[in-house]
N, C-alpha and C positions, 0 to 999 in steps of 0.2 A: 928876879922875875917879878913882873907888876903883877899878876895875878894873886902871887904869898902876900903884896901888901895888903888887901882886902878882907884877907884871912882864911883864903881860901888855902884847905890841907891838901899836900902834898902827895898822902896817899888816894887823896877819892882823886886825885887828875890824874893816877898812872890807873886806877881800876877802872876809871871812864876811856882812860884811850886803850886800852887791854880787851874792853869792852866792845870798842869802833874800828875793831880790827877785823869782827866778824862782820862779815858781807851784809849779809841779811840784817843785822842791828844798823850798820851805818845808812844801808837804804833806805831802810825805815826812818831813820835822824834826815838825812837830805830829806825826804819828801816833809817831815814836820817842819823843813826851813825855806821849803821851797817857793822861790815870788817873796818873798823877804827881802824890804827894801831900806833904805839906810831911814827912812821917817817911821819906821816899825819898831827897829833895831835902836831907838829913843824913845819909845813909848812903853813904862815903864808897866803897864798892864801885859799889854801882847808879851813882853819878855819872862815875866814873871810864869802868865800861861806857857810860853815855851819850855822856859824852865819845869815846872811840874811835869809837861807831857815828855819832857825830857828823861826824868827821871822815872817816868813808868815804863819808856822804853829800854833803857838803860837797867831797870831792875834795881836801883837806887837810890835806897829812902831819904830823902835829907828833911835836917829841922828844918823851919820857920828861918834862922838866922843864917844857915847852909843856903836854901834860897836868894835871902837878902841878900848877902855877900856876891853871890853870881849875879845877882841881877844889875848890883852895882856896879860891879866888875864892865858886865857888857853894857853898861850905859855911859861909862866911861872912856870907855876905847873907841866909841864915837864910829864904828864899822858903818863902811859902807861895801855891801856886797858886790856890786860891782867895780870896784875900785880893784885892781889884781896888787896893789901893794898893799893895802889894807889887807887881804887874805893871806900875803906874804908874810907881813911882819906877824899875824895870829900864829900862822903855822909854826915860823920860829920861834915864839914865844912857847910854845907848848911840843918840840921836839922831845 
């Protein structure tokens, strides 16, 4: 999975999807991505911000390099949200 290359652990991606399971937390995630466009989703600040408000919603503290890592991550996979394969291949990647 591309995501472990980055060094992203194993266990905070099943406590973050464990987490987005409840209604109320993932609505709250949609609306903090909501109008998020693929010139966003490259702009290595706004992601970083998502990431932090990411993890206030989620109720999970990461380091400084926990950060780096995601945000590297989604600056690499190059998402475009409206693209319905691009959201495809995310989902399977993180089944």
């Amino acid at each position: 999975m591309s995501w472990q290359k980055f060094g992203i652990r194993p266990d905070l991606v099943e406590r973050v999807k464990f987490k987005l399971k409840n209604p109320a937390v993932k609505e709250k995630f949609k609306q903090l991505l909501d109008g998020a466009t693929k010139y966003d989703l490259q702009d290595r600040i706004k992601v970083r911000k998502w990431v932090k408000q990411a993890s206030r919603i989620l109720n999970e503290p990461m380091t400084d390099i926990q950060e780096e890592q995601i945000v590297n991550f989604v600056l690499s996979q190059r998402i475009d949200p409206k693209n319905t394969l691009h959201l495809i291949r995310l989902w399977a990647m993180f089944r």
